[in-house]
C-alpha positions in Angstrom: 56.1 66.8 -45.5 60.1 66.3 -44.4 62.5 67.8 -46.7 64.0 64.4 -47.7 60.3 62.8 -48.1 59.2 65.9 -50.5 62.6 65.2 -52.2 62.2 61.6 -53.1 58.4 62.2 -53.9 59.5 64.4 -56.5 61.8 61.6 -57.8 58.7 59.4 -58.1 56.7 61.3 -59.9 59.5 62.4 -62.3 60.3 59.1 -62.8 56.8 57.6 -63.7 55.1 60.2 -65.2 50.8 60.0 -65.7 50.8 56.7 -63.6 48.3 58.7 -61.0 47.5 55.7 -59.0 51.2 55.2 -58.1 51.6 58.8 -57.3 48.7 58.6 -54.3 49.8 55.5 -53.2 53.4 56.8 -52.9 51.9 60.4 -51.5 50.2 58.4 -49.2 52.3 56.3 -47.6 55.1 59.3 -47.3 52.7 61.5 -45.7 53.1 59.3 -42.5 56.9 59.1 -42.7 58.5 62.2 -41.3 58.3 61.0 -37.5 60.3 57.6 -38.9 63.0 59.3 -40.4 63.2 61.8 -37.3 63.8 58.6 -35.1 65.7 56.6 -38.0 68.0 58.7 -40.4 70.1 56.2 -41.4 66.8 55.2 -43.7 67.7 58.0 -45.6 71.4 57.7 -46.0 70.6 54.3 -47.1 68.3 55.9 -49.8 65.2 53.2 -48.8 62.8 55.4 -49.8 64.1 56.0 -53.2 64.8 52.2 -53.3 61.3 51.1 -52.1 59.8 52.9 -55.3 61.2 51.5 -57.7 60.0 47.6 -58.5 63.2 45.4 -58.7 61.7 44.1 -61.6 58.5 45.4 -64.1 57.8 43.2 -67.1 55.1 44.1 -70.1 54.7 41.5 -72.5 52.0 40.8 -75.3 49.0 38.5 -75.3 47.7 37.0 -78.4 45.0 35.2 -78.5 41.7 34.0 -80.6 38.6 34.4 -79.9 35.4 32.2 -80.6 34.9 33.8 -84.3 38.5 32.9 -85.1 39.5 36.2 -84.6 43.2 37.4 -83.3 42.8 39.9 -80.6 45.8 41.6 -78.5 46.0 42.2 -75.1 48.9 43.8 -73.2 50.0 41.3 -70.2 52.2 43.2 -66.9 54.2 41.8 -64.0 55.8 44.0 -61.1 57.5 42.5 -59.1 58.1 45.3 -56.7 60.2 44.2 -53.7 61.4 41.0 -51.8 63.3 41.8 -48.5 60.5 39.4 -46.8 60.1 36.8 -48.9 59.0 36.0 -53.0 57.1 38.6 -54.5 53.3 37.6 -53.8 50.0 39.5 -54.6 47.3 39.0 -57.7 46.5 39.2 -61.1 43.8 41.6 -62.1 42.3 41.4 -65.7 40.2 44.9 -66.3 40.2 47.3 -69.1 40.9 49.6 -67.0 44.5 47.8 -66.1 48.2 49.6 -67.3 51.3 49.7 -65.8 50.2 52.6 -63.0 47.2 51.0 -61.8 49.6 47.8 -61.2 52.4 49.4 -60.0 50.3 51.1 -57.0 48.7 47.6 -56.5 52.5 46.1 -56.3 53.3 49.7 -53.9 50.3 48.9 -51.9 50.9 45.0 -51.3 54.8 45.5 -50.1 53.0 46.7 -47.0 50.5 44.9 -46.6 52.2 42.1 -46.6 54.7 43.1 -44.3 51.9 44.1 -41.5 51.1 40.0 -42.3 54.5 38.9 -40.8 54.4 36.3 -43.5 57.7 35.8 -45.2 56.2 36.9 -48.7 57.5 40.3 -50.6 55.1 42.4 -52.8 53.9 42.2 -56.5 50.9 42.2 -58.7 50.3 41.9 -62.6 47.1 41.4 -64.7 46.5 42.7 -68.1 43.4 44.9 -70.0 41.8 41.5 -71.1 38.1 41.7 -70.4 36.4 38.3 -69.2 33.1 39.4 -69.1 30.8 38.2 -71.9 34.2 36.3 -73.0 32.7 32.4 -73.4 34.8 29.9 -71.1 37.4 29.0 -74.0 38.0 32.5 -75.1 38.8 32.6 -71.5 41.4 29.5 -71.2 42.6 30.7 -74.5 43.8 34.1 -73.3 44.7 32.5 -69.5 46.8 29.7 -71.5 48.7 32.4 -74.1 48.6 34.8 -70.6 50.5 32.0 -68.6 53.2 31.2 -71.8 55.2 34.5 -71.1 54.1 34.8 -67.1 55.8 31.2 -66.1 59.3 32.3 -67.0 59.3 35.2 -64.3 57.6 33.2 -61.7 58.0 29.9 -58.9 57.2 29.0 -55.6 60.7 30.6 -54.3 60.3 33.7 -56.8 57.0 35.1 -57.5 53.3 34.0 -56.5 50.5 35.0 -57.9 46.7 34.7 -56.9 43.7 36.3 -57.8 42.1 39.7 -57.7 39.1 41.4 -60.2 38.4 39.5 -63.0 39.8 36.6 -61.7 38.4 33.6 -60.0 38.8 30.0 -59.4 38.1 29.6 -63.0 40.8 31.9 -64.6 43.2 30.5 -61.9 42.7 27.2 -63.1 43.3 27.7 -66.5 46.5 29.5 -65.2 47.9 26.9 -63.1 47.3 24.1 -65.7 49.4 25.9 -68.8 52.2 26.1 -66.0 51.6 22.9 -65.4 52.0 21.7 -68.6 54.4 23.9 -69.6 56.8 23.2 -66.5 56.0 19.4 -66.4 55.6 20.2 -62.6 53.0 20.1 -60.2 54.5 23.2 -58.2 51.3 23.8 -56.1 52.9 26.8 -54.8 53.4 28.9 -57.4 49.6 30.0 -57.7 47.2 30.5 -55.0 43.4 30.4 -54.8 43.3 27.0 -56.2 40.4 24.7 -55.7 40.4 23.1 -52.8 41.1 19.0 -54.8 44.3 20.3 -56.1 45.8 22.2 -53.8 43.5 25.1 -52.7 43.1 26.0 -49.3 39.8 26.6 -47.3 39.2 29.9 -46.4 40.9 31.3 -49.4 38.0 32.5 -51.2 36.0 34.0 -47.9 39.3 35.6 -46.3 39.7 39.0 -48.2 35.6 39.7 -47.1 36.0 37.8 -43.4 39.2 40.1 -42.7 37.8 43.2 -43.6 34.9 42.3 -41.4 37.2 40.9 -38.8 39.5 43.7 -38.7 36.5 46.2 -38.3 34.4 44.9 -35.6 38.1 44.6 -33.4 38.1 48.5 -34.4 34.7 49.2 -33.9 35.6 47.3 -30.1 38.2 50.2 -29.0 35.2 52.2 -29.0 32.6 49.6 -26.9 31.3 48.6 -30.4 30.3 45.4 -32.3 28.9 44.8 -35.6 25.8 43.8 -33.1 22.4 45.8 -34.9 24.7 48.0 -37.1 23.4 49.2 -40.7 26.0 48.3 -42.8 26.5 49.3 -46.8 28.7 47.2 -48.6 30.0 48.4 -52.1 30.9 45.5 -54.8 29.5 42.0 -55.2 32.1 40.0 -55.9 33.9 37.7 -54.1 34.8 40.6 -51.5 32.1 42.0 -51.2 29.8 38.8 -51.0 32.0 37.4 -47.8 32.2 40.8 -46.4 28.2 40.7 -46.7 28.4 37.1 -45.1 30.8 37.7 -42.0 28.9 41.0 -41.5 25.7 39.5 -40.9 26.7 37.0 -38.6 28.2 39.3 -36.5 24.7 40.3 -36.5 24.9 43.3 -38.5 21.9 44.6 -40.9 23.4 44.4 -44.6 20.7 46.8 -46.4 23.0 47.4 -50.0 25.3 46.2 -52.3 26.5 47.5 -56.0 28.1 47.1 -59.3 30.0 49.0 -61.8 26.1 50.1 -63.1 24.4 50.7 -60.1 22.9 49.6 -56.6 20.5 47.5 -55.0 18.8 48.4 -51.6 17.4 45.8 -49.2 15.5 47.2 -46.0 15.2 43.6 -45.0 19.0 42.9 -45.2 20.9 41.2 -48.0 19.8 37.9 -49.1 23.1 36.4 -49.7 21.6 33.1 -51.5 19.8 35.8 -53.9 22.8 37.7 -54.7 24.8 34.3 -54.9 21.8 33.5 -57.8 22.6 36.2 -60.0 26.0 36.9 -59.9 27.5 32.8 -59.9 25.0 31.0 -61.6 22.8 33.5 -64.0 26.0 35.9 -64.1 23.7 39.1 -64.3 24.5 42.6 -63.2 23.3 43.5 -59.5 20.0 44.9 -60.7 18.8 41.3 -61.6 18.3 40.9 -57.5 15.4 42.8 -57.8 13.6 39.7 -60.1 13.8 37.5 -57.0 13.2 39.9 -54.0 10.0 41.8 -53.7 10.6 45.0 -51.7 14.2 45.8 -52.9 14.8 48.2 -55.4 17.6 49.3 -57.7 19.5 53.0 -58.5 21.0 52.9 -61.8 24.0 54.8 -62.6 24.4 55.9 -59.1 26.9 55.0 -56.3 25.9 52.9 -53.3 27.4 55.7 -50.7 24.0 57.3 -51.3 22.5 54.6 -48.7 22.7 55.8 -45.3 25.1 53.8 -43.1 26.6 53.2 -39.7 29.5 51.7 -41.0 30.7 51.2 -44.9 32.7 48.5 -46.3 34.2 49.2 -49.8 35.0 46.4 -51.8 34.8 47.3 -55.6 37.6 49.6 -57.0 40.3 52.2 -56.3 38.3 56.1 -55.5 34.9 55.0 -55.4 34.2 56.6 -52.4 35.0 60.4 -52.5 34.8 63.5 -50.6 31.1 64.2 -51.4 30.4 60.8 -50.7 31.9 60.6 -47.1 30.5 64.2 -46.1 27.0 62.6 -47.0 27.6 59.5 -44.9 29.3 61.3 -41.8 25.9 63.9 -41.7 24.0 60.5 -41.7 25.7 59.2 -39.0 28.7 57.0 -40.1 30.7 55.1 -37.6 33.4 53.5 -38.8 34.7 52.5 -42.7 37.0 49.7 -43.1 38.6 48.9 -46.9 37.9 45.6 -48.6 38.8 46.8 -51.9 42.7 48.3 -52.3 42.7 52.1 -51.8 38.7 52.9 -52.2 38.9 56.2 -50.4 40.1 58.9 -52.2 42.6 60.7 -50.3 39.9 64.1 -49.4 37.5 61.4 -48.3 39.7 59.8 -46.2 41.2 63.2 -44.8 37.7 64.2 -44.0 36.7 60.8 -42.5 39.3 61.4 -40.1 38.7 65.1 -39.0 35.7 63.8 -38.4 36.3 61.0 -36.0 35.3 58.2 -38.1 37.2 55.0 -37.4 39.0 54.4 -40.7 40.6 51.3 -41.5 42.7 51.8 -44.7 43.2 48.6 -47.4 46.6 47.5 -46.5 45.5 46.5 -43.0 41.5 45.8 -43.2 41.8 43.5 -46.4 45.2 41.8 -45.8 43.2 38.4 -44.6 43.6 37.6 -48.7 47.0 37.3 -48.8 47.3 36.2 -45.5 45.6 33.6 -46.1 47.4 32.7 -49.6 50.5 32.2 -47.6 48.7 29.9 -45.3 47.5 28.0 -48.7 51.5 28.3 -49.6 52.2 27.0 -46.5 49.5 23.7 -47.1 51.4 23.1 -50.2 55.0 23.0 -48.9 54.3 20.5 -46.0 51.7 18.5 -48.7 48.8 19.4 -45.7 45.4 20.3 -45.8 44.1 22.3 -43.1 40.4 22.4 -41.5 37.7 25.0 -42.2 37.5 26.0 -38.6 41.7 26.0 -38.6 42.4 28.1 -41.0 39.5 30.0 -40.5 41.5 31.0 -36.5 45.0 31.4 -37.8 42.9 34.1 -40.0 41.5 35.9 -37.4 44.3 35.7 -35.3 46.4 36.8 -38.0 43.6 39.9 -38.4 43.7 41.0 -34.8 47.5 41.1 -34.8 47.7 43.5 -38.1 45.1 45.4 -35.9 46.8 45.4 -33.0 50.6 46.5 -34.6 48.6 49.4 -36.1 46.8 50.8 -33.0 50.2 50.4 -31.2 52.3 51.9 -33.7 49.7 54.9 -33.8 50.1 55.1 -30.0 53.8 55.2 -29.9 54.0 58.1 -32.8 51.8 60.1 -30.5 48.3 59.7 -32.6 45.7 57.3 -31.3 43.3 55.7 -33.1 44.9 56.7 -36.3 45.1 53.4 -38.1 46.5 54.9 -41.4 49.4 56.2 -39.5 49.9 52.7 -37.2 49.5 50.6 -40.7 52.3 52.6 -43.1 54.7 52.8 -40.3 54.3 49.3 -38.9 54.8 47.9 -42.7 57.7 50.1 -43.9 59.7 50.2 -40.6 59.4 46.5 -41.5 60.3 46.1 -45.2 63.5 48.8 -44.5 65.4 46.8 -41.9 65.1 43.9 -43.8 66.2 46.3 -46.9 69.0 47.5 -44.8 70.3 43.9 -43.8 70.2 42.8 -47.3 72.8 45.8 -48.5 72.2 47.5 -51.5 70.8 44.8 -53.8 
């Protein structure tokens, strides 16, 4: 790493100590800088690098609530609102025990370029809180969302900062959401939340994109190499909303879908995937993964066990940050693995993903092979602004047009650094290059 990069990675993790998310995300992204600042030293006498990690804005705030036993519980509520040279700060709200302020700030890191390699005019954010939903009973739910919403709709607007989903919340958490800022506000600012329902100001394809683009993005990267999805045995990790659209797009490509998992385990389908199945347990009974088994003779189920045990031609991971490690990737390169592309944000630790690479595997990483979500969450921004509502089959091509240009600016930018194929590479350069002109054109703000 170039002497000025090691030097402002230092700063970083000085400056945000234990926050080990942030730290690989940062570590990441600088790893591909040194050729940028070689061609462009005026990013360092600018100081972007220093500039670009530190969030313009980070807000903490407490959540009070009661739950259904008339109980007040506390749960810590975050905001970072990390940078917006391109536009309002945009990216979701993820409620999980496991969220604090370094898990959101390397979400917030991690969505500046992904939303640059859009070429939507939206910056990058993301908040959430520890709050739990599972178990929690729909008005313990609204209750938290509503008290949530109370602090969160004085930091945000259309023009300043949009959130959307991400784990832990849906359609239903959004809802509750957008209708205390409704109330609140006495407006009915459509744009200042996204993944609405489609009645009040949602937008079709929201809810498929983050799974279609992943899928999308793959079988174009799969193509450089005379590939399709076309026969391919595909392991998906996840079954949420990700993975479950990564599933569907997957299999009409005409891939073979043989496993999916949760946070306890996973199931495996020789047969393929029965999306209606899956659909079954996880929306309407709301049971773990393992349930599939109930309603499909001939799968079975590995508890306590990650799905990268299932051999695969290509692997789509869409649960969590470092599921997929360096074990995990040796296994699935002896057994044959083709190609991975990243529905969830930063899956693959970084020995996995260095491994990946030596060996040949097409990698796609998260910013570029999952940025059909917020993608498409500007489109539904867009819908809201002109009071339009867009077709299925409309939205559903501006996404994959949208996906083959990220691919495209990534294999290019590879190229003209002097490393093919190396989509890691193509994506951080192509999205900070980006963000740091329009950095440098806004002066030192």
């Amino acid at each position: 790493m170039k002497l000025q990069l090691q030097h402002a990675l230092e700063q970083v993790l000085a400056r945000n100590p234990g926050e080990r998310e942030f730290h690989q995300a940062v570590t990441e992204v600088f790893e591909s800088l040194g050729p940028v600042l070689d061609r462009n030293p005026h990013y360092v006498d600018a100081a972007v690098l220093e500039r670009l990690c530190e969030p313009e804005r980070q807000i903490i705030f407490r959540v009070p609530w009661v739950d259904d036993t008339g109980h007040v519980r506390i749960n810590r509520g975050f905001r970072v609102e990390f940078n917006s040279a391109l536009g309002p700060y945009k990216g979701g709200l993820r409620f999980h025990p496991s969220v604090y302020l370094g898990i959101v700030k390397f979400l917030g890191f991690e969505q500046v370029f992904k939303n640059s390699l859009t070429d939507m005019p939206i910056g990058g954010g993301k908040g959430g809180s520890d709050f739990d939903p599972r178990g929690r009973s729909n008005g313990e739910v609204m209750r938290f969302c509503q008290s949530f919403m109370t602090e969160l709709y004085r930091h945000i607007g259309e023009h300043t900062d949009v959130p959307a989903g991400d784990i832990g919340v849906g359609g239903r958490e959004i809802g509750y959401l957008f209708g205390q800022y409704k109330r609140i506000t006495n407006r009915y600012e459509s744009g200042v939340i996204t993944g609405k329902g489609v009645t009040w100001g949602g937008s079709l394809v929201r809810t498929e994109a983050t799974g279609y683009g992943t899928v999308l993005f793959a079988e174009r990267m799969l193509a450089t190499r005379g590939l399709s999805f076309d026969g391919m045995r595909v392991v998906v990790s996840g079954s949420g909303n990700v993975a479950i659209h990564a599933i569907e797009k997957a299999q009409a490509l005409g891939a073979h879908v043989v496993a999916c998992s949760d946070s306890r385990g996973y199931v495996v389908d020789e047969k393929g995937i029965d999306l209606d199945v899956l659909r079954q347990v996880r929306d309407v009974e709301r049971k773990p993964v393992s349930a599939y088994v109930d309603h499909r003779p001939g799968a079975h189920y590995v508890a306590d066990a990650r799905v990268w045990q299932v051999d695969a031609q290509v692997a789509l991971p869409c649960a969590t940050q470092n599921e997929l490690d360096e074990r995990d990737a040796k296994r699935l390169v002896d057994a044959g693995l083709l190609a991975v592309a990243e529905g969830a944000n930063m899956p693959t630790t970084p020995e996995a993903v260095a491994l990946l690479q030596d060996a040949g595997v097409l990698y796609a990483p998260g910013k570029a092979a999952n940025a059909g979500g917020v993608a498409t969450s500007a489109l539904e921004m867009q819908q809201n602004a002109t009071r339009d509502s867009w077709s299925f089959e409309h939205t559903e091509e501006r996404l994959a047009g949208i996906m083959a240009r990220i691919h495209d600016r990534c294999a290019e930018t590879a190229d003209e650094y002097g490393d093919p194929g190396n989509y890691v590479l193509g994506a951080n350069i192509a999205g900070f290059t980006k963000v740091a002109d329009a950095m440098l054109a806004l002066g030192v703000v």
